[in-house]
C-alpha positions as CSV (number, residue, x, y, z in Angstrom):
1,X,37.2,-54.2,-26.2
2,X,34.5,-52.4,-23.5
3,X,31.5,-51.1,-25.8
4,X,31.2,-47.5,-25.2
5,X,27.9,-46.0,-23.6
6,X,26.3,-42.8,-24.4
7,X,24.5,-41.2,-21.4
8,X,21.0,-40.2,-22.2
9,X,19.7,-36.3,-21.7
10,X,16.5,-36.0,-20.2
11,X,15.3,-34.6,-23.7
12,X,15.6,-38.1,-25.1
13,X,14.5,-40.0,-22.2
14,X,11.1,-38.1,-22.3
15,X,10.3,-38.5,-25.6
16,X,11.6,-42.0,-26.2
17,X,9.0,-43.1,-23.1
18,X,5.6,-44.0,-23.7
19,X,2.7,-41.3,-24.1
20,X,1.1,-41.0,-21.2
21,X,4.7,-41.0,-19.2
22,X,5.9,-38.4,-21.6
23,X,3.1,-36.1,-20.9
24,X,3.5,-36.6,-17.0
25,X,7.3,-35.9,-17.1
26,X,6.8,-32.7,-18.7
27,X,3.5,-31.6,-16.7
28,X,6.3,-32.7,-13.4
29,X,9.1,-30.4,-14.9
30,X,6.3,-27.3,-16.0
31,X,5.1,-27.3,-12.3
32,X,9.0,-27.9,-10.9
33,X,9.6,-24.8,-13.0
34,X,7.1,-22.6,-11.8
35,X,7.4,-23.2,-8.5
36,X,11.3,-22.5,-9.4
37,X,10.4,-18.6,-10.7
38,X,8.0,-18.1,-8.0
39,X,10.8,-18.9,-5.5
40,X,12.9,-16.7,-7.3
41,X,10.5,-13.7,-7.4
42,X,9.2,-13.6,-3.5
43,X,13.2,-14.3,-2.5
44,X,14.9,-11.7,-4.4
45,X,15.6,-8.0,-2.8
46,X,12.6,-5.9,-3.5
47,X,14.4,-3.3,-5.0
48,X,14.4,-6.0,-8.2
49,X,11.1,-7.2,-8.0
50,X,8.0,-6.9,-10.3
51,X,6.0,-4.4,-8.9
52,X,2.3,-3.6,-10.5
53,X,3.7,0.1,-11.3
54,X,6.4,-1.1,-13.2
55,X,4.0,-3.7,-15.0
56,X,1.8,-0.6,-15.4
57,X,4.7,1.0,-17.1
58,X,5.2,-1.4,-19.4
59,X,1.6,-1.9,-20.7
60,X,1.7,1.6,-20.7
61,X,3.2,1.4,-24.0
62,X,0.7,-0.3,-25.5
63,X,-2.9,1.5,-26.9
64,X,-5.7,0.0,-25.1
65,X,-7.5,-0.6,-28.3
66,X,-4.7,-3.3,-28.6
67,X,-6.1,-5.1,-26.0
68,X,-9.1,-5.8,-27.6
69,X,-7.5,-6.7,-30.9
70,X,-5.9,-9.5,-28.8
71,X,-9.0,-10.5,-26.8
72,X,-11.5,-10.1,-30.3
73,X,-9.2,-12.4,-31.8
74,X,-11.1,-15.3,-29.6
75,X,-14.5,-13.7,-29.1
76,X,-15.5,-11.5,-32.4
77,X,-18.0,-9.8,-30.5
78,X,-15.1,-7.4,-29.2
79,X,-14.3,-6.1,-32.9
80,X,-17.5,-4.1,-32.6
81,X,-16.0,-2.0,-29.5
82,X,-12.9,-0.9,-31.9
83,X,-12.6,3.0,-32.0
84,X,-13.4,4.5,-35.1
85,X,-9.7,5.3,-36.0
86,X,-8.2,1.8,-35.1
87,X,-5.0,0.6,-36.2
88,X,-4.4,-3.2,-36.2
89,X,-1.5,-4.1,-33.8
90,X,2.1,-3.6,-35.1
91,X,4.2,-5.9,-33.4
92,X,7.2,-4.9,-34.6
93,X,6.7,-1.1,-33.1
94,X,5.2,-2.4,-29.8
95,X,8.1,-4.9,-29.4
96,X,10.3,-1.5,-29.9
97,X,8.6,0.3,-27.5
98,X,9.1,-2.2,-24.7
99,X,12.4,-3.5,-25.5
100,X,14.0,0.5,-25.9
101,X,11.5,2.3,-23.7
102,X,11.6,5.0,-26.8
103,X,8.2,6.2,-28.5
104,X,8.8,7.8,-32.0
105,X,5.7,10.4,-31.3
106,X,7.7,11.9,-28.2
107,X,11.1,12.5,-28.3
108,X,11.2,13.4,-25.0
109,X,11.9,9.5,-24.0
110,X,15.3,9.7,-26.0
111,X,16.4,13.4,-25.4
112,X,15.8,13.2,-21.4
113,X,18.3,10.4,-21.3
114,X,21.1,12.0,-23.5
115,X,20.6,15.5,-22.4
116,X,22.5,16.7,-19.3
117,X,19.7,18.2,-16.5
118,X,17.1,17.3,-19.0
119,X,14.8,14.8,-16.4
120,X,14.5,17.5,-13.8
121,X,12.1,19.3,-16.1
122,X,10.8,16.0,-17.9
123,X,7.2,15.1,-16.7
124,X,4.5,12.5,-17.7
125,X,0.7,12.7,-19.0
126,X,-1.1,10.2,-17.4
127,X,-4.4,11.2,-18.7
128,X,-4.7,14.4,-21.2
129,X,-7.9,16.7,-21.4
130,X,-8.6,18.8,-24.2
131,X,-5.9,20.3,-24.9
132,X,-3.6,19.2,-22.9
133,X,0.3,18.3,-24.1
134,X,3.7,18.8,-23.0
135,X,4.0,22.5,-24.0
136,X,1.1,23.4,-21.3
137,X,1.7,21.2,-18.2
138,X,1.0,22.7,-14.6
139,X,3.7,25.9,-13.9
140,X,4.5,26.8,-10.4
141,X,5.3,30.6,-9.6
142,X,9.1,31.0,-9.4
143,X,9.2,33.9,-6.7
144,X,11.2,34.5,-3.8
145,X,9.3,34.8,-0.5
146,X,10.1,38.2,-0.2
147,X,7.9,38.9,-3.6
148,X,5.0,36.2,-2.3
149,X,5.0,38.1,1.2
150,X,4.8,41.8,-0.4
151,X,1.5,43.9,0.6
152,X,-0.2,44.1,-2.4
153,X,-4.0,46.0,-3.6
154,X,-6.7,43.6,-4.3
155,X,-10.0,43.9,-5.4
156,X,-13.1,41.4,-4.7
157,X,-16.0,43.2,-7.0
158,X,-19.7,42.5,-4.9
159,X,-21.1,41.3,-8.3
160,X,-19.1,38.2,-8.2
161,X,-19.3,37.3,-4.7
162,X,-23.2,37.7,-5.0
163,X,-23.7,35.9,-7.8
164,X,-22.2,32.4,-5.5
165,X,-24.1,33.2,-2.6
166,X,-27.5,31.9,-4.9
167,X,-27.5,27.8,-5.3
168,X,-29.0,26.8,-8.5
169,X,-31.5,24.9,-6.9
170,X,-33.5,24.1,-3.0
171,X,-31.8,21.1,-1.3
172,X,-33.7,18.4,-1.6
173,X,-35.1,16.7,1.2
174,X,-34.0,13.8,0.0
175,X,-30.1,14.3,-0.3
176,X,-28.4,11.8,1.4
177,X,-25.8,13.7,4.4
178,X,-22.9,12.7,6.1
179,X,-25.1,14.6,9.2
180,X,-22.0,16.1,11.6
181,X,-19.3,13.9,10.0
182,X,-16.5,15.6,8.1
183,X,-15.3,13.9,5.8
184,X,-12.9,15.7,3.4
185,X,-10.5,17.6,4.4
186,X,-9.3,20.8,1.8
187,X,-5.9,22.9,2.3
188,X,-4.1,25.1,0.6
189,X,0.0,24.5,0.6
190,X,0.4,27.5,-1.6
191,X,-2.3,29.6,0.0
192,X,-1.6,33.3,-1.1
193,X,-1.6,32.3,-4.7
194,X,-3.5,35.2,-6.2
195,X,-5.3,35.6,-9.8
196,X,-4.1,39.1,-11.7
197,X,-8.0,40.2,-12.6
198,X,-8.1,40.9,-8.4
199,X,-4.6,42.5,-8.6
200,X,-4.8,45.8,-9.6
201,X,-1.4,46.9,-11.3
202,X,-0.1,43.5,-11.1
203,X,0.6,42.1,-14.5
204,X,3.6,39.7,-13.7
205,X,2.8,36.0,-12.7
206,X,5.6,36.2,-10.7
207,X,3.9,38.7,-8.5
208,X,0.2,37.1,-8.3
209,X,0.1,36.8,-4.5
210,X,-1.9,38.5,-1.9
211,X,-2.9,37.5,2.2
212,X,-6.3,37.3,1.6
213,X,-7.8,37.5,-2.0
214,X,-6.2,34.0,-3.4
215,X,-6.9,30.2,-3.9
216,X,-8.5,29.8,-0.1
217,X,-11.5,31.5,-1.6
218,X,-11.9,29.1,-4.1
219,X,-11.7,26.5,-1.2
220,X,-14.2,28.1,0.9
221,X,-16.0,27.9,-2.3
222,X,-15.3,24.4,-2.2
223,X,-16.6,23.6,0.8
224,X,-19.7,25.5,0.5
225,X,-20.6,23.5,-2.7
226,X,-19.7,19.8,-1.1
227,X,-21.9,20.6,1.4
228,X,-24.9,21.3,-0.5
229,X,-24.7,17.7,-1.4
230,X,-24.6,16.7,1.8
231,X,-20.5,16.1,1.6
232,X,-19.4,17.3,5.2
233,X,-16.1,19.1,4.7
234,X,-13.3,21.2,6.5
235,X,-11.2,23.7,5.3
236,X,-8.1,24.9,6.9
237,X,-6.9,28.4,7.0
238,X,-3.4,27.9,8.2
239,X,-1.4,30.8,7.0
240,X,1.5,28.5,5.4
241,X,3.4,31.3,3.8
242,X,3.7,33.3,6.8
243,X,4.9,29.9,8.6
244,X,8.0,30.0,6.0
245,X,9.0,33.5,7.1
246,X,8.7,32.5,11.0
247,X,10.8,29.8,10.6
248,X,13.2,31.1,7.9
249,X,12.2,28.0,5.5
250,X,12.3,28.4,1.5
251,X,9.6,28.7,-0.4
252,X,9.8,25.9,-3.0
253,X,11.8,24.1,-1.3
254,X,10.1,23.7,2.2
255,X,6.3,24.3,1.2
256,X,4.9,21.7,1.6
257,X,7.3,20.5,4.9
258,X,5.4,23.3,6.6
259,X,2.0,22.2,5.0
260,X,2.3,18.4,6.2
261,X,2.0,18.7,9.9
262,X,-1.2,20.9,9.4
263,X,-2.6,17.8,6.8
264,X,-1.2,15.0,9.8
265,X,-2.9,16.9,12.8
266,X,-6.1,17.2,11.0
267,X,-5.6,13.5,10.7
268,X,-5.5,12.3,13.8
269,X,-8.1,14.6,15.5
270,X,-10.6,13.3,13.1
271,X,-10.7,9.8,12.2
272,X,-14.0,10.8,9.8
273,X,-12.4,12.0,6.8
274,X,-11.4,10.4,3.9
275,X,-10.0,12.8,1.5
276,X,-7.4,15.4,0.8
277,X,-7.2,17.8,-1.1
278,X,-4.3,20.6,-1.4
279,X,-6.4,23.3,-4.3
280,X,-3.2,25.4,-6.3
281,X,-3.8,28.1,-8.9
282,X,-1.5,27.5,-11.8
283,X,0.6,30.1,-13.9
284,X,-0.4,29.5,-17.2
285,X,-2.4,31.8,-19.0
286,X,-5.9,32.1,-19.9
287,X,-5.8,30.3,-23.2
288,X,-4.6,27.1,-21.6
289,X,-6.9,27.5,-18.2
290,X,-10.2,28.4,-19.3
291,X,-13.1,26.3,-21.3
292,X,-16.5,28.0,-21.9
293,X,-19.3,26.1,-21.1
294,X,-23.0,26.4,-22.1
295,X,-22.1,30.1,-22.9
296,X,-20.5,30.6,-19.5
297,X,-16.4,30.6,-18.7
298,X,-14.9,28.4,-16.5
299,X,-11.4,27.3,-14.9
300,X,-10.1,24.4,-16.0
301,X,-9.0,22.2,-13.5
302,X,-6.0,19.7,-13.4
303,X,-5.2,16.3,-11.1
304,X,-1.5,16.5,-10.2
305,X,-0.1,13.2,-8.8
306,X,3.4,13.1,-6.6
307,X,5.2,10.2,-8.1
308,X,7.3,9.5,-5.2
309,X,4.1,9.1,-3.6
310,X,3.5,5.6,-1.6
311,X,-0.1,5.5,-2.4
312,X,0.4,6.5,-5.7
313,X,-1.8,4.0,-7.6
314,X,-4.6,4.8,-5.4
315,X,-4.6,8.3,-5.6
316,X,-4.3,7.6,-9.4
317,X,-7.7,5.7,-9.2
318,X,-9.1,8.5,-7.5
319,X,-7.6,11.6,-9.9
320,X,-8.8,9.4,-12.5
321,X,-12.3,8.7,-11.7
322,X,-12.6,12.3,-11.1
323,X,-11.6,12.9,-14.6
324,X,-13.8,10.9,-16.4
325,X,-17.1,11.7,-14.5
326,X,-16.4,15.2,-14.9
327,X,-15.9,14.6,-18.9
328,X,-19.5,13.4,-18.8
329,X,-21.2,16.4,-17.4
330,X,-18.5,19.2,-18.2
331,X,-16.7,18.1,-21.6
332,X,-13.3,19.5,-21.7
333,X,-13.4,21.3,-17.8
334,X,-10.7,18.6,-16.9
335,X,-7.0,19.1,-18.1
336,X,-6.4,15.6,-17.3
337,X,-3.9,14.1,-14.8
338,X,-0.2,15.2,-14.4
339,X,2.5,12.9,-13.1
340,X,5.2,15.5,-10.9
341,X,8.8,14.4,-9.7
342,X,12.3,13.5,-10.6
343,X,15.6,14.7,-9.7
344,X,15.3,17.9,-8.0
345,X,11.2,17.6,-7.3
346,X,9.4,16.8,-4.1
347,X,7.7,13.9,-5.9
348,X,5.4,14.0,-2.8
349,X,3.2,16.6,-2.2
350,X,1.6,15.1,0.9
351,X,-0.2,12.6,-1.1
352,X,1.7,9.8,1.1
353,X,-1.1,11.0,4.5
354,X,-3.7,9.2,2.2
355,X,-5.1,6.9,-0.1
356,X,-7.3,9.3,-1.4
357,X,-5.1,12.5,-1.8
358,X,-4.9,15.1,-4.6
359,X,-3.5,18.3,-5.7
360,X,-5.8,20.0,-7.4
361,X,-5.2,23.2,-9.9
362,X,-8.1,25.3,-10.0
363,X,-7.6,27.5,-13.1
364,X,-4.6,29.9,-14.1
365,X,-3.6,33.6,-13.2
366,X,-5.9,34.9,-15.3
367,X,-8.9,33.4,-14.3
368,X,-11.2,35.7,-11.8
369,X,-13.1,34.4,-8.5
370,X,-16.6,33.9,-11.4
371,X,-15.0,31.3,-13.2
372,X,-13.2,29.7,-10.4
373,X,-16.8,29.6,-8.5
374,X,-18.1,28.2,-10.8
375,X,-15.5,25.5,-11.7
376,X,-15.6,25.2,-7.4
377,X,-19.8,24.0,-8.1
378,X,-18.7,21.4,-10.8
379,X,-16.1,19.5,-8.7
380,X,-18.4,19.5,-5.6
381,X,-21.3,18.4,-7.9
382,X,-19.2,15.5,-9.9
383,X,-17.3,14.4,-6.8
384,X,-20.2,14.3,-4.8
385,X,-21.7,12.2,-7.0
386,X,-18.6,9.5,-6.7
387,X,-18.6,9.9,-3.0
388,X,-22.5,9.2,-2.8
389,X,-22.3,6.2,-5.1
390,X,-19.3,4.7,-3.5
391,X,-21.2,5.0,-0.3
392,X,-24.3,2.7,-1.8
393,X,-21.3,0.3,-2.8
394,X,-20.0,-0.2,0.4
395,X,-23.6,-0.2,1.9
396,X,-22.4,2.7,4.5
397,X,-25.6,4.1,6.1
């Protein structure tokens, strides 16, 4: 009778070899492997590839003071960098998180999945100032352009518009300039957005507009303030409203369509500047838009980022360095950055012209031209000292 042979699986053939050949065979098939996935992931469409946003979603989910848990867990030292109110990691939760995309302490990530028309209103805190949460996120004006377009009274007291003209201080002799060079560039999409303490009679939100007492003051203020610290900077006045009526275009729907060209033209006549910035008033009211400061009351401001935006992650950096500087010299002035789009959103807001583009909301309705002046000094102070710094970095003359 013919003996019967049993084929041997690569399991038992490497670990019935010898030591040193068992160790090779699996070092062969490790690399094999890896080569394998690495294939697999620069092959596949890109619409199912890893990207670095959708890693950055995903650690997301995990509190940063997790990350040193895992990396104090070889080096001690890190355990003495542990926040005050540190938790140790939960495994169990995080691997919920990730696997479910739900987090118990906002029910926001279950209900805008089961609730019809619930994601075109659903937006994301990617960094939260004092105060900040998702019952006082940025508010556009919901008005017809018939109602942003309406001749309105408007008031600009002297008191306040002399108590800019004075800088706190001489420029010194020694402040670095970028001589003729302009280089950022600050517009205003929105540009009759008006504040009600200049709007005599006016008490509706709705209604806050006016031709010439709105938010390109606070860019002129803007611009007066880089300036001082040497920032060169140009502001344009393109009437955008009055555009929409010309053409017959929609206000919230084709804004920022009739703001782009503007943004692209500046662009290419001046290959100097480096940053964007389209400044909006918000429509909340005074108690979410104003911090007092050393006695003195000032607009908070808010970083709102496009997420449909191609340079997202960049602009992100930028909005976010932003943030944090001004947290060290004007606690609680930032509301933090705001992540805008979804079904039914723009989800670009001209941020895709450049890596360094923001929208910027200087204060609320009920702030008046003092506080945003003042909020217009801070920016230009704190960003100028970014700009200046990143300059040394780079070794630019």
């Amino acid at each position: 009778m013919r003996k019967k042979t049993r084929r041997t699986t690569i399991h038992e053939f490497v670990y019935k070899t010898k030591p040193w050949y068992r160790n090779g065979s699996v070092l062969i098939l490790s690399i094999t492997a890896l080569f394998i996935f690495i294939g697999v992931l620069t092959t596949i469409q890109p619409a199912y590839r890893l990207s670095s946003s959708t890693i950055n979603e995903w650690t997301r989910q995990i509190k940063g003071s997790s990350f040193l848990y895992l990396v104090g867990m070889e080096n001690k030292a890190f355990e003495s960098a542990y926040p005050d109110d540190y938790q140790p990691l939960d495994t169990s939760d995080l691997a919920f998180r990730l696997t479910t995309s739900l987090k118990p302490e906002d029910p926001r990530s279950l209900l805008g999945k089961e609730l019809p028309g619930f994601q075109q209103f659903d937006r994301e805190i990617l960094i939260a100032g004092e105060g900040t949460n998702y019952t006082n996120l940025t508010a556009e004006s919901s008005a017809p352009l018939e109602v942003v377009l309406k001749e309105r009274e408007a008031s600009l007291p002297e008191e306040e518009e002399k108590e800019t003209e004075e800088s706190e201080g001489e420029k010194e002799s020694s402040q670095p300039t970028t001589g003729d060079r302009k280089v950022v560039f600050i517009y205003n999409t929105h540009n009759r957005e008006s504040f009600l303490p200049h709007l005599p009679g006016v008490d509706n939100p709705d209604e806050a507009f006016h031709a010439e007492v709105n938010i390109t003051k606070v860019s002129d203020e803007l611009k007066k303030r880089l300036e001082e610290h040497g920032v060169g900077t140009q502001v344009d006045h393109t009437d955008n409203t009055g555009e929409l009526q010309e053409k017959g275009w929609d206000y919230t729907a084709d804004s920022y369509r009739a703001s782009k060209p503007v943004v692209e033209a500046a662009l290419a006549d001046n290959k100097d500047l480096q940053f964007v910035f389209d400044l909006h008033r918000d429509s909340m009211g005074r108690d979410v838009t104003t911090k007092k400061i050393d006695g003195k009351d000032f607009a908070k401001i808010m970083f709102v980022l496009g997420s449909e935006n191609e340079h997202f992650e960049k602009n992100l950096k930028l909005a976010n360095k932003l943030h944090h500087l001004m947290e060290e010299k004007y606690p609680g002035l930032s509301r933090g950055v705001e992540k805008y789009g979804g079904p039914g959103r723009n989800g670009v807001y001209n941020q895709d012209v450049s890596e360094n583009a923001l929208t910027i909301e200087f204060g609320g309705v009920d702030n008046n031209m003092d506080e945003l002046y003042r909020s217009a000094a801070a920016l230009a102070e704190v960003f100028s000292d970014y700009y200046w710094d990143a300059e040394k970095v780079q070794a630019n003359p």
